[in-house]
C-alpha positions, 0 to 999 in steps of 0.5 A: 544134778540136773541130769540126775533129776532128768533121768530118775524121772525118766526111769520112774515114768517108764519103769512104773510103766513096765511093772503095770504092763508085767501083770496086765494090759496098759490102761488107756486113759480117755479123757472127756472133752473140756470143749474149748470154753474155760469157767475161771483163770486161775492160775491168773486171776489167783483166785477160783473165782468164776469169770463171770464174777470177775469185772475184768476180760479174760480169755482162755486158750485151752490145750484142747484148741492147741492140739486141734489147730496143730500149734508148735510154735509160741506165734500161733498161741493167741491168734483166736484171741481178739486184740492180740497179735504176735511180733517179730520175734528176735531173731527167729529165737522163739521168744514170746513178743506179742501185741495186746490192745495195741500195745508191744510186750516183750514180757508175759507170766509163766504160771503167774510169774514174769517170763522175760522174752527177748533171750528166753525160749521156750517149746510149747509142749508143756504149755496146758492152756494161755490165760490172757489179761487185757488191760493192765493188771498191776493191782495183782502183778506189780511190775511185770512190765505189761500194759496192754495185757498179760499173757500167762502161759500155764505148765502142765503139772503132774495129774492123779491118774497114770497116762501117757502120750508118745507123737510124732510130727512130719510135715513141709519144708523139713519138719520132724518133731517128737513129743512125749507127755506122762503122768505116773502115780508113785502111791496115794500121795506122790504123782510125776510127770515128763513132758519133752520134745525134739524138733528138726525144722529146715522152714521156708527160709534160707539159713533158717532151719534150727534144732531144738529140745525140751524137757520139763520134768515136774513131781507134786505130793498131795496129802489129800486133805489140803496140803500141797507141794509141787516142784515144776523144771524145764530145760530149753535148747535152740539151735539156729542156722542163722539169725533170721530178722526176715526182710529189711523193712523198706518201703518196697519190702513186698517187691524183697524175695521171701526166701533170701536170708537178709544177714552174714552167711557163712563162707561169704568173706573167708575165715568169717562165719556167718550168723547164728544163734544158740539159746538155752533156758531153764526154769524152776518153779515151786509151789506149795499150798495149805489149807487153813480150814474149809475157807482159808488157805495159804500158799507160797510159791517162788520161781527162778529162770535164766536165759542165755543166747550166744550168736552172731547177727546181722540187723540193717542200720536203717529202714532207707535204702539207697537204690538197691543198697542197704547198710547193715551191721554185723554184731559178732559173738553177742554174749546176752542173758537174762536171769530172774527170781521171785517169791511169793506168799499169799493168804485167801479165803472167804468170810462175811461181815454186815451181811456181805459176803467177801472173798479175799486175797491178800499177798507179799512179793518180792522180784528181780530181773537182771538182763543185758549183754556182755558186748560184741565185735561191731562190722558194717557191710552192704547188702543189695537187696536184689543181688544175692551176689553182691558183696561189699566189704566186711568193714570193722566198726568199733565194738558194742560195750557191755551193758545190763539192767536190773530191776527190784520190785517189794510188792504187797497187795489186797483184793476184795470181791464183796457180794453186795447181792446176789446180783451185784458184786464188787471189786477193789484191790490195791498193790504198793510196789517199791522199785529199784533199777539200776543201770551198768556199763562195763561192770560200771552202775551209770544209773540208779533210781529208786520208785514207790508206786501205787497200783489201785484197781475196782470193778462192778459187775450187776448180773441181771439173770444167772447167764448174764454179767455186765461189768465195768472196771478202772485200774492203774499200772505201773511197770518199771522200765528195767533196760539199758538207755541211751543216756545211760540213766534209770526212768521211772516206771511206765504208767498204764490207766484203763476204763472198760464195760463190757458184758458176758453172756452164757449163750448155751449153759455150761457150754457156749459163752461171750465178751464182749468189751469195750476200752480206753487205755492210756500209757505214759512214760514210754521206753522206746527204741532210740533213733541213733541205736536201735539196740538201745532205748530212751524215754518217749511220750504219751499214746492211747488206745481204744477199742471194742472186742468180741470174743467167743468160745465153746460147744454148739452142739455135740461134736461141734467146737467153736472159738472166734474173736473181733476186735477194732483198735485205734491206738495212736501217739498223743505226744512225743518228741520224735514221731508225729501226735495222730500217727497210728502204732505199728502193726495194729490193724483197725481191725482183726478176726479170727473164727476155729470150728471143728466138727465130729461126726457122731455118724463116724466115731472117732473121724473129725474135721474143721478150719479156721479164718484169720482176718489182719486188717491193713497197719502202719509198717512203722513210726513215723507212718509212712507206708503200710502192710496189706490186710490178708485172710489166711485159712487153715484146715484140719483132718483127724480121725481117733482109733483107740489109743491112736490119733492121726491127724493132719493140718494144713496151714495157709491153705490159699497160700496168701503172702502176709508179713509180720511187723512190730516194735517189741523184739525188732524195732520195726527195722524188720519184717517176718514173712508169713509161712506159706502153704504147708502140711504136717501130719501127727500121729500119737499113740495114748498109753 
């Protein structure tokens, strides 16, 4: 069935293309510059509502500044956004771990729905723009699992005009990457779109290399007169040489060679194959919207993903080497998987009463998630960390059992934006969540717990004059702890509480805007690594983050796009059983920067050029703190010049060739490090049809 959808989509695409080319020249479609501002977030607000009316920081990431800066992996996303950092990434499997406002998050949204992270890959070419939530947002979302922030990555979704866009991308160390987008109408009412991408990248690590695919077939039929219904399908693969955690992070990690791949190679011990990794990842989305009347409308919408990853991987025992030597283990044949679905209904509209004005949402959801592990062979070994040739034995150690978590969340929830008066407007909203997680081994339930939570959220935002907004908002979050523990049990939700100010200016209108924030977060009930397994987790204490942000996106002038951030974080341990109260979050650097112009010479039509600066201050490499990573400024450049339905356009990435190192606790538990990619070209040419 699969294959059948993929390929009636295909043919329609391209058949609809041939019929038009048979009777007249191909159209090419030019589509006027969005710049690099956005006015609202839908798709993560759940409202049309302006951001500037919104007493929350939201930032959004248009396709538009994706495109310019080269971006083909999900670790570049948000690196123009202030207080959000990526993470080490599970074993290199492209999953989305990033930090927000000091916080790890291994879960995000995909178009306003949970997107688990550590087995589930995803490409970014169906990506059209990220929406970023700072701060907990459980009023609207429930038990994402999310307290720093929520970022939404939006599909693209099947448009009213016919266009299409063929690229090809070659670039160092082995990169060649095909990419495809098309949009056909099929008559007044029904519109399909195609995106897909192919992938063969060799990377600057050894066993590093993988190959990947994606293909994201979407239909959507439009009466034109308010109703709506949209299926959106995406097919994910990834194939890896290894299983690459990066360097062993040790105290003398910066002494560890880049290159060297830290794990089981193949042909080391014979008749033993050495690490990989093998993921696959589908998704299903359906969306469907009614219009009630001019002000009211109705939607549903309901979303299923299944992630699978096989592999073989090799993780160091510890973050202590004796002289040299660093004992590893080696889980062999890990069988992981991660399935979820939810449905939703939701009403909104706008009315009066009192002589206030009232925009309301109002909605019932219901989720499930279902991750873990069907066990694997168990295998220590010792690596010298400065003898590729060393070779100990490959000693058997028992096996990893099977263990699963599953998690339910019935949620119901109502927000309100009242006009008080033009100038003043104010929000309050309120979820009620009802949680139910259980704990399984061996098919066994060892924990089961059951939880009602209430997540109440208000805001007021007073705008001065028409290009200013000054807000300020407390809201509560809980997000339920859906793992397996080490005592194998169930815990109660996380609990997340956060008072911001901030303002928002509009510094050239309709074009140039501003945030600035301010914030004091709060996260009690934490699942943290446990210090016996670092593939097993336990409840921890208390930390807090604090902080100011700066963000700023859009057009100076005609040709001259602009997007830059700040951010100082303070994010501490406030209690806790294992590491020491005062000691700082890993890989969260007091402060952080970023800045991304690009310039269009309107004396030479269609020739562009621009760079960017990124700025990691200095942060702990782990808990407890004992050594740090350095501060680096890493600068990249671009080249591009658009002829017609062409657009060549090169990119060089860490131009200075500066060595960084990526940690975090949300996919590796701060026992690794990943290496920055040094200098690098790719060179994309696409063709607009």
């Amino acid at each position: 069935m699969q294959r059948t959808l993929i390929s009636t989509l295909i043919a329609c695409c391209f058949g609809v293309a041939h019929a038009e080319t048979a009777t007249q020249l191909p159209t090419v479609v030019v589509n006027e510059s969005i710049g690099y501002s956005a006015a609202t977030a839908d798709s993560t607000s759940k409202t049309l509502i302006p951001l500037k009316d919104l007493p929350a920081s939201i930032q959004v990431v248009p396709h538009e500044v994706l495109r310019d800066r080269g971006v083909t992996r999900t670790d570049q996303l948000l690196e123009n956004v202030s207080g959000v950092l990526a993470e080490s990434s599970y074993g290199g499997n492209g999953a989305t771990f990033f930090n927000i406002r000091g916080f790890s998050e291994n879960n995000g949204l995909r178009d306003g729905f949970r997107n688990f992270g550590y087995f589930g890959f995803r490409d970014v070419q169906n990506i059209e723009r990220v929406e970023v939530f700072k701060g907990p947002a459980g009023a609207l979302y429930g038990g994402v699992g999310a307290v720093g922030g929520y970022v939404n990555t939006v599909s693209k979704q099947p448009g009213l005009q016919n266009f299409g866009e063929l690229g090809v991308t070659a670039g160092s160390y082995g990169l060649v990457r095909t990419a495809l987008d098309v949009n056909r109408t099929l008559g007044n009412d029904v519109s399909i779109r195609l995106n897909g991408a192919y992938e063969d990248n060799s990377t600057f690590r050894h066993t590093g290399g993988y190959d990947s695919w994606s293909i994201a077939p979407a239909i959507s039929w439009n009466d034109r007169h308010g109703t709506s219904l949209t299926l959106l399908t995406e097919f994910n693969h990834l194939n890896r040489d290894g299983f690459d955690f990066g360097v062993p992070n040790v105290a003398n990690y910066r002494e560890l060679s880049r290159t060297r791949y830290y794990g089981l190679r193949d042909g080391v011990y014979p008749g033993v194959a050495g690490d990989y990794g093998k993921n696959d990842t589908q998704a299903v989305t359906v969306l469907f919207e009614h219009a009630l009347n001019d002000d009211w409308k109705f939607r549903m919408a309901s979303h299923y993903s299944r992630a699978h990853q096989l592999s073989t991987q090799t993780f160091p025992n510890s973050t202590t080497a004796s002289g040299n030597l660093l004992d590893f283990s080696v889980y062999s044949g890990a069988n992981e998987t991660s399935k979820q679905y939810e449905v939703q209904a939701e009403i909104l509209g706008e009315f009066s009463t009192l002589g206030f004005k009232h925009s309301l949402l109002a909605g019932v959801d219901y989720g499930y998630l279902e991750q873990g592990g069907l066990g694997s062979r168990v295998s220590t070994m010792t690596l010298d960390l400065f003898d590729p040739s060393f070779l100990s034995g490959l000693t058997p150690a028992g096996s990893l059992t099977s263990h699963q978590g599953q998690g339910k969340d019935w949620g119901a929830y109502l927000q309100d934006l009242i006009e008080l008066t033009p100038q003043i407007k104010f929000l309050t909203g309120l979820r009620v969540d009802r949680f139910e997680n259980r704990a399984l081994e061996q098919g066994s339930a060892t924990g089961h717990g059951k939880q009602t939570a209430f997540s109440p959220r208000v805001g007021l935002v007073w705008q001065p004059t028409d290009s200013t907004s000054l807000f300020t908002d407390w809201s509560r979050s809980h997000a339920p702890n859906v793992a397996h523990s080490g005592s194998n049990t169930t815990y109660d939700a996380e609990v997340a509480e956060q008072v911001e100010v901030g303002i928002k200016q509009e510094l050239i209108k309709d074009r140039l805007n501003a945030t600035l924030a301010l914030f004091d977060l709060k996260r009690t009930n934490i699942l943290t690594t446990d210090p016996s397994n670092p593939l097993l987790q336990i409840l921890a204490g208390k930390q807090t983050s604090r902080g100011v942000e700066f963000d700023l996106a859009g057009t100076i002038t005609t040709g001259w796009k602009v997007i830059a951030s700040y951010a100082y974080t303070d994010a501490v341990v406030k209690r806790d059983t294992n590491f020491p109260v005062g000691d700082t979050l890993s890989n969260v650097p007091h402060h952080h920067a970023s800045a991304w112009s690009t310039y269009e010479f309107q004396s030479l039509p269609g020739f562009g050029m621009g760079a960017g600066m990124y700025y990691v201050g200095r942060r702990e490499a782990n808990l407890p703190n004992t050594y740090k990573l350095p501060g680096y400024v890493r600068t990249d450049a671009t080249l591009f010049y658009q002829y017609g339905a062409w657009r060549t356009q090169l990119n060089v990435l860490n131009v200075f060739d500066r060595r960084y190192y990526t940690g975090g606790s949300a996919g590796v538990f701060n026992y690794t490090l990943d290496p920055g990619r040094p200098l690098s070209a790719q060179l994309a040419v696409t063709y607009a049809f």
